[in-house]
C-alpha positions as CSV (number, residue, x, y, z in Angstrom):
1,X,-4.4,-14.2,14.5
2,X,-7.7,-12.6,15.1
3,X,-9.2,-9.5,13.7
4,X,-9.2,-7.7,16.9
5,X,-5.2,-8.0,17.5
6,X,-4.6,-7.4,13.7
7,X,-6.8,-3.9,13.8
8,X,-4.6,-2.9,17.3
9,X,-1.2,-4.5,16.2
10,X,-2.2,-2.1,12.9
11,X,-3.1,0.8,14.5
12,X,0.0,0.4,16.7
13,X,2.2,0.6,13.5
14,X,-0.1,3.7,11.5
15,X,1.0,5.6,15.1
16,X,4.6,4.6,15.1
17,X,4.7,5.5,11.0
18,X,2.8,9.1,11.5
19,X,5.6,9.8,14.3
20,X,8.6,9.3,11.6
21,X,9.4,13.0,9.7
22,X,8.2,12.6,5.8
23,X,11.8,12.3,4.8
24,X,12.6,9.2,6.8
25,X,13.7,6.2,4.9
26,X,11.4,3.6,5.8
27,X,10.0,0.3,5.0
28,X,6.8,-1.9,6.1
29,X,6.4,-5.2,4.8
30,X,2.5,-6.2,4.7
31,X,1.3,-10.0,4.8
32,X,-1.4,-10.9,6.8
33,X,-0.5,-14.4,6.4
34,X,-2.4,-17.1,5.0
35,X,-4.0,-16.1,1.7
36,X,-0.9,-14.3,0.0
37,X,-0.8,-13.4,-3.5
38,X,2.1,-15.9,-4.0
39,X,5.9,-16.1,-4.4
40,X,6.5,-13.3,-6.7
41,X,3.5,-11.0,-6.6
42,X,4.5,-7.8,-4.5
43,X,3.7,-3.9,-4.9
44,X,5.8,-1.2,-3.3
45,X,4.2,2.0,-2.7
46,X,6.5,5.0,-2.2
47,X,5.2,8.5,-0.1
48,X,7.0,10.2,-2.9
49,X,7.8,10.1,-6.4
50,X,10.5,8.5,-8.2
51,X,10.2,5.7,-5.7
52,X,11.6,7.3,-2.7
53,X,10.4,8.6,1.4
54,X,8.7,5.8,3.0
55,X,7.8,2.4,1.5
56,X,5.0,-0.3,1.8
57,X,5.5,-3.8,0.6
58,X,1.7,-5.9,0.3
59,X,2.2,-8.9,-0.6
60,X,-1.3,-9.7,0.0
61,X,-4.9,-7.5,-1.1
62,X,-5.5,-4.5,1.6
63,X,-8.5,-3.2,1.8
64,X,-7.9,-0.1,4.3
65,X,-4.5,0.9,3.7
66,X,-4.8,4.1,6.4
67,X,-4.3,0.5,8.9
68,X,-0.9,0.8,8.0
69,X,-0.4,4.9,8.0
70,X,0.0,4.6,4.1
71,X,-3.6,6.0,3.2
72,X,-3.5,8.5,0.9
73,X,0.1,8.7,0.3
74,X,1.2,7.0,-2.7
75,X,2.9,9.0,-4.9
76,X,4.8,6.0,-6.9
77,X,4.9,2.4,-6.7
78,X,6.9,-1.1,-8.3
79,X,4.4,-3.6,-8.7
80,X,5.2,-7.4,-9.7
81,X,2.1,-8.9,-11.2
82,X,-1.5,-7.1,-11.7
83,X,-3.1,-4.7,-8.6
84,X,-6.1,-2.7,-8.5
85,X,-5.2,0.5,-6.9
86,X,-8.7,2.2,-5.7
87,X,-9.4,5.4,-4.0
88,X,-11.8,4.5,-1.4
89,X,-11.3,1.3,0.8
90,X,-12.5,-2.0,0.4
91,X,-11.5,-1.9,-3.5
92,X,-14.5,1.2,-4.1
93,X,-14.0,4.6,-5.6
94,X,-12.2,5.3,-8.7
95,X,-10.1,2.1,-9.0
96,X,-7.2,1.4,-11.9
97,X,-5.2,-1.7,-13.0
98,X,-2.0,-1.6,-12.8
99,X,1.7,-3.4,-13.4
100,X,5.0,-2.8,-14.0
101,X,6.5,0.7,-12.2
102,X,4.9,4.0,-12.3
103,X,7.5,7.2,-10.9
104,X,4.7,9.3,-10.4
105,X,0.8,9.1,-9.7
106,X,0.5,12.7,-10.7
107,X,-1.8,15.4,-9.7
108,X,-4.7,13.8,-10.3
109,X,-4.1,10.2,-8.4
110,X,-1.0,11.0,-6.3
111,X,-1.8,10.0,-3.1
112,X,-5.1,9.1,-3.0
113,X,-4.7,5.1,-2.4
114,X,-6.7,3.5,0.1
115,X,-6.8,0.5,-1.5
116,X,-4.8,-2.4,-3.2
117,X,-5.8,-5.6,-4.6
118,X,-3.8,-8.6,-6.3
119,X,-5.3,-9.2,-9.3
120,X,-3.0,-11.8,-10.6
121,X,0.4,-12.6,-13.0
């Protein structure tokens, strides 16, 4: 797939997520193909806490998670394996490791995720 149709087939799916009211139950699975993180390594991200409102599987690194309508929304997540979660895209800004499952990011991180990379088991 190129990088042209992956940026419009992404933007396509930001638009159709921003449409959806904040208490819709949704779900977007992520993988780009090629270059996953492997068989078990996933993160969830959840719009609010206590893993609930709409949902984001990556099962591969994101740099721009805005792509997908989900930047700067996180409010809790499930992760299987390790993932850097950073505040900036491309893996930049104020960036913390991360397993297991958090319920809530809290004032001071809640929402502000534009970025998630695999780190590893």
């Amino acid at each position: 797939m190129s990088g042209k149709f992956m940026r419009v087939a992404a933007t396509v799916l930001a638009l159709a997520i921003a449409a959806l009211p904040a208490s819709a139950q949704t779900t977007v699975n992520i993988n780009t193909g090629g270059g996953g993180v492997g068989r078990w390594a996933s993160i969830d991200l959840f719009s609010q806490p206590n893993f609930r409102g709409q949902r984001v599987r990556l099962t591969t690194s994101v740099s721009d998670l805005r792509w997908y309508g989900f930047g700067d929304r996180t409010e809790s997540f499930r992760a299987h394996g390790r993932w850097r979660l950073c505040s900036q895209t491309n893996f930049r800004g104020h960036c913390t490791s991360v397993r297991g499952n958090r319920s809530s990011l809290g004032a001071t991180a809640g929402g502000r995720v534009r970025s998630a990379r695999f780190l590893g088991n």
